[in-house]
TORKOL-4160 file (C-alpha; in steps of 0.2 Angstrom, whole numbers, padded with zeros to 4 digits, m for minus):
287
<pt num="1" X="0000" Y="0000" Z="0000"/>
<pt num="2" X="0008" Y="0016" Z="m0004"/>
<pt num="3" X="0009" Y="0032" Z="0009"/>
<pt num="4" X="m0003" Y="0043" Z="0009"/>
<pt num="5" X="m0004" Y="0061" Z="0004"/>
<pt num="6" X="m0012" Y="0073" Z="0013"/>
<pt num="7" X="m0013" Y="0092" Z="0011"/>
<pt num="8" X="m0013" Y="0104" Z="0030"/>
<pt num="9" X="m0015" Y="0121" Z="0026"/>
<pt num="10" X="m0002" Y="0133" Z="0034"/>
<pt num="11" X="m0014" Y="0149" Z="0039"/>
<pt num="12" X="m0029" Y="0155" Z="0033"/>
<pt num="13" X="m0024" Y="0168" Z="0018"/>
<pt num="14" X="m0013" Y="0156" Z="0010"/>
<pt num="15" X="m0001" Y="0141" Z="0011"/>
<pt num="16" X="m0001" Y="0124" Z="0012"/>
<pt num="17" X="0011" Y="0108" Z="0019"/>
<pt num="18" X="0010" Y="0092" Z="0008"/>
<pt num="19" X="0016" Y="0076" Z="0015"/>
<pt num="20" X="0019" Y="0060" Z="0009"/>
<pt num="21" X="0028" Y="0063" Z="m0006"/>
<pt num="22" X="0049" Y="0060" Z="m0008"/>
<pt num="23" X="0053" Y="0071" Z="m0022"/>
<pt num="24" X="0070" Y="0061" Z="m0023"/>
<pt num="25" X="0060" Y="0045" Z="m0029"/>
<pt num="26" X="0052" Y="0051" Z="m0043"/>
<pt num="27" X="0037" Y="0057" Z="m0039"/>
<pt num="28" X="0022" Y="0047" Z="m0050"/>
<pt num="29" X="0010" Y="0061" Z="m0062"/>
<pt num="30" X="m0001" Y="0057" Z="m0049"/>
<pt num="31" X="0011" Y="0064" Z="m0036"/>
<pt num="32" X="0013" Y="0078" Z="m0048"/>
<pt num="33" X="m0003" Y="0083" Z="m0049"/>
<pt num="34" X="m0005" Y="0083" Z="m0032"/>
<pt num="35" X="0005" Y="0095" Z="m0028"/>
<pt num="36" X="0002" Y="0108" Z="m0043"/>
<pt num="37" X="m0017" Y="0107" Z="m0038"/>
<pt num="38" X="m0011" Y="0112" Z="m0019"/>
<pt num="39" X="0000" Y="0127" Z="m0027"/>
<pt num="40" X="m0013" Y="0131" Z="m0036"/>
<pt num="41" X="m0026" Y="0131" Z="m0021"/>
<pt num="42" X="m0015" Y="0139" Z="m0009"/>
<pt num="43" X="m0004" Y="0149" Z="m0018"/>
<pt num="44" X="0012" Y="0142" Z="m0006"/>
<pt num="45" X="0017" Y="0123" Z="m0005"/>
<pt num="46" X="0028" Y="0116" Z="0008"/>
<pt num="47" X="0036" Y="0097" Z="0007"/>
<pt num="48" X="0045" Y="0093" Z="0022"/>
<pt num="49" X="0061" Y="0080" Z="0025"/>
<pt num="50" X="0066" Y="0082" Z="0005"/>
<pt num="51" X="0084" Y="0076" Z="0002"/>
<pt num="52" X="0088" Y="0083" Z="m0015"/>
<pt num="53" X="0104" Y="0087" Z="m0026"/>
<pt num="54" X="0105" Y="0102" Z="m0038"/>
<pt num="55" X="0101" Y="0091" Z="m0052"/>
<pt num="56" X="0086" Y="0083" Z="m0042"/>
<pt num="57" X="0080" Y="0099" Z="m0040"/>
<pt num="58" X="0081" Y="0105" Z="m0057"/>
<pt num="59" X="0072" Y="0086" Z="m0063"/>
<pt num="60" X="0058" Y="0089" Z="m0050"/>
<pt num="61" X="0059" Y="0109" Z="m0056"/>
<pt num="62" X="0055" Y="0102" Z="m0075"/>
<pt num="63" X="0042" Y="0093" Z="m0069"/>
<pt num="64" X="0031" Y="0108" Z="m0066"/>
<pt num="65" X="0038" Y="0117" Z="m0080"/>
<pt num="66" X="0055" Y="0123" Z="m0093"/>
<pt num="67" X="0066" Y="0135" Z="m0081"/>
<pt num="68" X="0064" Y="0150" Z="m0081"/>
<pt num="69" X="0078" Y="0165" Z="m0087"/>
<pt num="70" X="0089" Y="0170" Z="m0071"/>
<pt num="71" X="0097" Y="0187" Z="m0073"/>
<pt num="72" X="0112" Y="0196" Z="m0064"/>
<pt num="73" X="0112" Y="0182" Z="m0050"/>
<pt num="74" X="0127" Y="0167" Z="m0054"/>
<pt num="75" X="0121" Y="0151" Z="m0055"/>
<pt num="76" X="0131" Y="0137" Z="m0044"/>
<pt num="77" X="0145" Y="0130" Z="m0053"/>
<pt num="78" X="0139" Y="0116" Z="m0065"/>
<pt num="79" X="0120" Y="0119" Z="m0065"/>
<pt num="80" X="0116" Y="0134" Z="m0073"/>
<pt num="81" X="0097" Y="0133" Z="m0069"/>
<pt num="82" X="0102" Y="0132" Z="m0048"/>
<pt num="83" X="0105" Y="0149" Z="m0038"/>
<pt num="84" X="0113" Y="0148" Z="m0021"/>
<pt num="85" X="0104" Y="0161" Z="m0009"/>
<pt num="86" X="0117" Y="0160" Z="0007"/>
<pt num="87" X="0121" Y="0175" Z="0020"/>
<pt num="88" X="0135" Y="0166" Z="0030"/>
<pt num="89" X="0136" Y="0171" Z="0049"/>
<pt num="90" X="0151" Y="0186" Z="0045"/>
<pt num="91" X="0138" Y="0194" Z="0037"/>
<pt num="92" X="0133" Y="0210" Z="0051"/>
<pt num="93" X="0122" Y="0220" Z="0041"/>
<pt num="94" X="0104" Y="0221" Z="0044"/>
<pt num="95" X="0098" Y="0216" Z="0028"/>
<pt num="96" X="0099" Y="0199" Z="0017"/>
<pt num="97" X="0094" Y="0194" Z="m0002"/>
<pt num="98" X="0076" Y="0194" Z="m0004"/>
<pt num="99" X="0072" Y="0205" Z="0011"/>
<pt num="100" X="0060" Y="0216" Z="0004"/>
<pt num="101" X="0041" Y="0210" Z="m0005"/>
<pt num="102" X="0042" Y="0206" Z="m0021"/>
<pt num="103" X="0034" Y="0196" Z="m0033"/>
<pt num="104" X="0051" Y="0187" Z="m0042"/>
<pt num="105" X="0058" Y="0196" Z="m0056"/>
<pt num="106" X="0041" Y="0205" Z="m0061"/>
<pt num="107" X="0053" Y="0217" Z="m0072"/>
<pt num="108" X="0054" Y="0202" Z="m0085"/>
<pt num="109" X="0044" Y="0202" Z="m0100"/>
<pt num="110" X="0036" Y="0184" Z="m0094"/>
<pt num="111" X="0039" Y="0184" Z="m0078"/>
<pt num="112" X="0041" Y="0167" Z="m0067"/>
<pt num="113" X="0025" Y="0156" Z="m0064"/>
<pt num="114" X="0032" Y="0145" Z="m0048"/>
<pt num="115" X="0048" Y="0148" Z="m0040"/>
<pt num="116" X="0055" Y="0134" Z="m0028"/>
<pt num="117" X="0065" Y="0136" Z="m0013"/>
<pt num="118" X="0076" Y="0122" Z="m0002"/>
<pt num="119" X="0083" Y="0123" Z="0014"/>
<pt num="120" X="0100" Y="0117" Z="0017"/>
<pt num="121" X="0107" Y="0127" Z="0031"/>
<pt num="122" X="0096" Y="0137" Z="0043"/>
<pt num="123" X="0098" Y="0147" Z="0057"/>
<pt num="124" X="0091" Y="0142" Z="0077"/>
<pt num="125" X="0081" Y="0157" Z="0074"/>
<pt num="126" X="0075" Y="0169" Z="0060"/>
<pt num="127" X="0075" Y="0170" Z="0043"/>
<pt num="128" X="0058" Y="0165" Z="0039"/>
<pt num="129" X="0050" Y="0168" Z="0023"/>
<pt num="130" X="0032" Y="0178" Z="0023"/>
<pt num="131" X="0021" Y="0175" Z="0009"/>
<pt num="132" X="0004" Y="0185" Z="0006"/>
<pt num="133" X="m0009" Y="0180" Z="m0006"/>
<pt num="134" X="m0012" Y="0194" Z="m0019"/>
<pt num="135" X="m0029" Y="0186" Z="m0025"/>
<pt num="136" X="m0036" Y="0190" Z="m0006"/>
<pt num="137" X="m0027" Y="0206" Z="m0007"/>
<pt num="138" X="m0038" Y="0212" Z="m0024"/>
<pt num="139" X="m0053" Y="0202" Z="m0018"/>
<pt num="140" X="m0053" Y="0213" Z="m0001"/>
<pt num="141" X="m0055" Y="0228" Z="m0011"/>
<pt num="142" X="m0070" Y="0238" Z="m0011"/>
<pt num="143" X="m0079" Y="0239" Z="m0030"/>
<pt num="144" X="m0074" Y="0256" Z="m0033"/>
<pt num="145" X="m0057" Y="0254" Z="m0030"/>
<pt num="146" X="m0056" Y="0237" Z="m0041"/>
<pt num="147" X="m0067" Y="0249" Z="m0053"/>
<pt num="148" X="m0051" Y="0262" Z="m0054"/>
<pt num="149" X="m0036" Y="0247" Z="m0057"/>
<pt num="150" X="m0045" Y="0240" Z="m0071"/>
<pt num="151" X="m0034" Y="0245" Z="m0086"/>
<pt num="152" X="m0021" Y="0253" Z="m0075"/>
<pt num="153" X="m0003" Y="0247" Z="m0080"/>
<pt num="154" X="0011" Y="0245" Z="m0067"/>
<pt num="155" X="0029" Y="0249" Z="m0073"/>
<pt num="156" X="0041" Y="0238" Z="m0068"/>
<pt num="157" X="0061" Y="0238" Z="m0067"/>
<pt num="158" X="0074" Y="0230" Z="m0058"/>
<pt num="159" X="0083" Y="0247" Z="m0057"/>
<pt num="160" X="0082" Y="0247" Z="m0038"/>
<pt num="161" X="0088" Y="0230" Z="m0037"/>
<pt num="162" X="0101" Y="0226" Z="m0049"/>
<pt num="163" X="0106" Y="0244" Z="m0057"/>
<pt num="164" X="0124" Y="0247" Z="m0058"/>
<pt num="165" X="0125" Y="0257" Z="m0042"/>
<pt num="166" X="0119" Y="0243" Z="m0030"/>
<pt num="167" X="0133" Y="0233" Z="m0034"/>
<pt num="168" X="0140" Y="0239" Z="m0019"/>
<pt num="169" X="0125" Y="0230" Z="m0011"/>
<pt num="170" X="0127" Y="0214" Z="m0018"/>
<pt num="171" X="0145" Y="0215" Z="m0014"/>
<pt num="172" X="0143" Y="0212" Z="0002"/>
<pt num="173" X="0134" Y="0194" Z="0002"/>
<pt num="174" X="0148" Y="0184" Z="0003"/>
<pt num="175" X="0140" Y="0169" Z="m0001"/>
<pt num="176" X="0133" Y="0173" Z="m0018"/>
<pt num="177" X="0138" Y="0184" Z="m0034"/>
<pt num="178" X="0129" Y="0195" Z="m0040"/>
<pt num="179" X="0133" Y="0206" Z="m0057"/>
<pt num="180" X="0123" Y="0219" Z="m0062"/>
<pt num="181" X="0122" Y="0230" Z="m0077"/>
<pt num="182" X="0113" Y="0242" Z="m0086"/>
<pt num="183" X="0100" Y="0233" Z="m0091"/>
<pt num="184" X="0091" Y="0234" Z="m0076"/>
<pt num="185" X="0087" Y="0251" Z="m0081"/>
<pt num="186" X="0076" Y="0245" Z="m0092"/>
<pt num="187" X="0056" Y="0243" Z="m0088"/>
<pt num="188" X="0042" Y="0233" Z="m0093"/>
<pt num="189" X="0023" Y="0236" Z="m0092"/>
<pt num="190" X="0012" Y="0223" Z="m0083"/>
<pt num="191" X="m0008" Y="0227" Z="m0078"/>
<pt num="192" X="m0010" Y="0231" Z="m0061"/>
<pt num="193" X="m0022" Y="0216" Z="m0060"/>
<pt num="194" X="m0020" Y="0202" Z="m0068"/>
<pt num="195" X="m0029" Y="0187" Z="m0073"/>
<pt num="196" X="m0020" Y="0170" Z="m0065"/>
<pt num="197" X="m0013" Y="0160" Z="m0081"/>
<pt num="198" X="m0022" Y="0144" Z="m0075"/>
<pt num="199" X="m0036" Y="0149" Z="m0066"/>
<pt num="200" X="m0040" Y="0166" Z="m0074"/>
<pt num="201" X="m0042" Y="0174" Z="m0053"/>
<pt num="202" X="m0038" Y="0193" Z="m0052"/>
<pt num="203" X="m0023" Y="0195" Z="m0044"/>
<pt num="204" X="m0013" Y="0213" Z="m0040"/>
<pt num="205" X="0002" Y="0211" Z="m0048"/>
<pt num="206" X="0012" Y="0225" Z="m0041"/>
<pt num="207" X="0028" Y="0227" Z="m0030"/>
<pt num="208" X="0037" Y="0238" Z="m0018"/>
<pt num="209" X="0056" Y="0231" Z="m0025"/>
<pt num="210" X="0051" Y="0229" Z="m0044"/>
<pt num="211" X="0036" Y="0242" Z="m0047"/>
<pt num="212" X="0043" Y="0260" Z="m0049"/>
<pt num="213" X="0027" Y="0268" Z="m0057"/>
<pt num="214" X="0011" Y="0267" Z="m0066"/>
<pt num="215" X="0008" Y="0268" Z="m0085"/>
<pt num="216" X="0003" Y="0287" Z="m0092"/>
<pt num="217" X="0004" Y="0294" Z="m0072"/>
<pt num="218" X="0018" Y="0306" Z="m0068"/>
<pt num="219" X="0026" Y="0301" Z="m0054"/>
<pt num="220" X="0019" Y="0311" Z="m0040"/>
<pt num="221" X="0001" Y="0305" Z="m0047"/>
<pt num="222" X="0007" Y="0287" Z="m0046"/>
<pt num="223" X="0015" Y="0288" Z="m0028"/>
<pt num="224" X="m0001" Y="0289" Z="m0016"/>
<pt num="225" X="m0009" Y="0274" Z="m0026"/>
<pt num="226" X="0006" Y="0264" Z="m0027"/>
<pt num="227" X="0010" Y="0266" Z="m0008"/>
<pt num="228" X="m0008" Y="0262" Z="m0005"/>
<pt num="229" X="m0006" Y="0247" Z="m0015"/>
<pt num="230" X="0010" Y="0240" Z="m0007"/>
<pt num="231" X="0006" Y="0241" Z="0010"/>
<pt num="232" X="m0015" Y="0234" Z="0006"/>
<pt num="233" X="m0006" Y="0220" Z="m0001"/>
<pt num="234" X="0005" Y="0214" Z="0011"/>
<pt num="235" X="m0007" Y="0216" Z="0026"/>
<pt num="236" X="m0002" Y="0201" Z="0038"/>
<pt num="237" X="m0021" Y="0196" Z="0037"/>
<pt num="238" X="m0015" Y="0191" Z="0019"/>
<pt num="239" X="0000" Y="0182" Z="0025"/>
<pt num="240" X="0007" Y="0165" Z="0030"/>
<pt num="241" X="0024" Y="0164" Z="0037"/>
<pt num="242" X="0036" Y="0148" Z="0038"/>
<pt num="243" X="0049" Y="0144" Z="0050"/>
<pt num="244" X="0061" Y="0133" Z="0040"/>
<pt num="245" X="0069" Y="0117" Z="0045"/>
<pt num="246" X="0084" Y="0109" Z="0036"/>
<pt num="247" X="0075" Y="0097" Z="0021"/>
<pt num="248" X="0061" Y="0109" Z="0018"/>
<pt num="249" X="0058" Y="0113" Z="m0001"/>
<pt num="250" X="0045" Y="0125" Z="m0003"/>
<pt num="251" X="0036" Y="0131" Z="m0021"/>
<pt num="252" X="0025" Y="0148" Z="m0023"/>
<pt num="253" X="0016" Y="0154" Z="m0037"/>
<pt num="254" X="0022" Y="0171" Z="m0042"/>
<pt num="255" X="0005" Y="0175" Z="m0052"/>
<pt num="256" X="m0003" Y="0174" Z="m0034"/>
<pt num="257" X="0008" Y="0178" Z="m0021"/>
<pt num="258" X="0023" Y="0191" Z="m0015"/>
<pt num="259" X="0036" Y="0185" Z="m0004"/>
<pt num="260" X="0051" Y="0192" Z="0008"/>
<pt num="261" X="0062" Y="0184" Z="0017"/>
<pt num="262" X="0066" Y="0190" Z="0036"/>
<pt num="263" X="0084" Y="0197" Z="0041"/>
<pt num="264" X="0085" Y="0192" Z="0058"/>
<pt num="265" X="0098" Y="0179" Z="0060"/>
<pt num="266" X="0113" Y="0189" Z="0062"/>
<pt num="267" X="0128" Y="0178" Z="0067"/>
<pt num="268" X="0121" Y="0163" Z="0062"/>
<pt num="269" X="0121" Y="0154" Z="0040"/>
<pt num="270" X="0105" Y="0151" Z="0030"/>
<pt num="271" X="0110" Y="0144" Z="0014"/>
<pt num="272" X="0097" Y="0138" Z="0000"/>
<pt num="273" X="0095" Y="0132" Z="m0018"/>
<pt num="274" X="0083" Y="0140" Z="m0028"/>
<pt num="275" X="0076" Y="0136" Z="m0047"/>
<pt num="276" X="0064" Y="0146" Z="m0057"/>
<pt num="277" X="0048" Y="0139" Z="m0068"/>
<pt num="278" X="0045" Y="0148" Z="m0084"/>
<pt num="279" X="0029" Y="0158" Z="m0084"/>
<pt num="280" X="0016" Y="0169" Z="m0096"/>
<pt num="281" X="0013" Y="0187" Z="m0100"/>
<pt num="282" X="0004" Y="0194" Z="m0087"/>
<pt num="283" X="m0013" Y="0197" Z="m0096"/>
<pt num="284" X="m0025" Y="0212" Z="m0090"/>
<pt num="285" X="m0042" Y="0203" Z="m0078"/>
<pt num="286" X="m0057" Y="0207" Z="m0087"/>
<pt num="287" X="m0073" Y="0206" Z="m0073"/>
């Protein structure tokens, strides 16, 4: 008799623990479906006691779909689809990779669909990762204000991220390279909400690390809204947060959630591996 698979949600916005499934076994396409229907559900999927390799994790990574383009951060040597997010314990500063909400690399032309995250170094304390569910977010919007984002245009840009002048930044996370370049200056033009590529739910889709303006506003007129925007949409009613063990391999749906990662582990290592899956062009919700 095989092991049973069950599903525990993680908090009441959004995310979701699925046990029951070895990843390092090859996981059946009933297995499979399992876990994209929980993704897809919860927005956040945690699997628990995984024991993979890079190239392990790039096989389970294919199964959910082709990678996805990684830019300006290195890949680990020999797998150019893995990217090591480490802060080692000499790092003092009160900041680490990923720290502020973002929806990953929303500044590309398709942006990711799933990224997937797994934890092989952790600190005794800190440096959770908070997700929060950007369906609940628009859907906790009163009429008229979903009224006023339809056909809004968010303009995105990794300028404030991975520009030139924050190498200075990256520079100091001693376990990673990071090598920017001009073309973070450029920007790309996503709707404010979006339609999910699966299961056609509204979504916002904007940013406070990737979202610098809104299409046809000047920038004083698009402040206010976008301020409002990014602080509605990470409201910790939205949230789930996880507490990481050693083995843990968690997968989020960019198209549905944002994420940060918490700082607070000063002293202490948390290293991870992380792969990307490919994902659409955002397309504008029509209600």
């Amino acid at each position: 008799m095989g092991t049973t698979i069950t599903t525990e949600r993680i908090a009441g916005a959004c995310g979701a623990v699925v046990h029951g499934i070895d990843l390092a076994r090859d996981p059946d396409d009933a297995e499979i479906a399992h876990i994209r229907r929980a993704l897809l559900d919860h927005g956040v999927v945690v699997l628990r006691d995984q024991c993979l390799d890079p190239d392990q994790q790039v096989t389970f990574s294919h199964r959910l779909g082709p990678p996805s383009p990684v830019p300006f951060v290195q890949s680990i040597p020999g797998n150019p689809e893995v990217i090591a997010v480490v802060r080692e314990a000499t790092e003092a500063h009160g900041y680490t990779f990923g720290g502020l909400w973002h929806s990953d690399f929303s500044f590309l032309p398709e942006p990711p669909s799933a990224s997937i995250l797994h934890a092989l170094e952790v600190p005794p304390y800190g440096g959770d990762t908070i997700w929060a569910s950007q369906t609940l977010a628009y859907a906790r919007l009163s009429p008229g204000m979903q009224s006023m984002l339809a056909g809004l245009r968010g303009v995105h840009s990794a300028v404030n991220a991975y520009s030139p002048r924050m190498q200075a930044v990256h520079d100091t996370f001693a376990g990673m390279a990071v090598r920017t370049d001009d073309s973070a200056n450029e920007t790309r033009v996503h709707p404010v909400v979006r339609a999910h590529g699966e299961t056609g739910q509204p979504a916002l889709f904007v940013n406070a690390q990737y979202t610098i303006g809104l299409h046809g506003f000047a920038p004083h007129e698009a402040k206010p809204l976008l301020d409002f925007l990014f602080a509605h949409s990470t409201r910790t009613d939205f949230t789930c947060r996880w507490q990481w063990r050693v083995g843990d391999l968690a997968i989020w749906d960019n198209r549905a959630v944002q994420h940060m990662a918490m700082a607070d582990f000063t002293g202490h290592r948390r290293a991870m591996h992380r792969t990307t899956v490919a994902g659409e062009a955002p397309l504008a919700y029509a209600a």
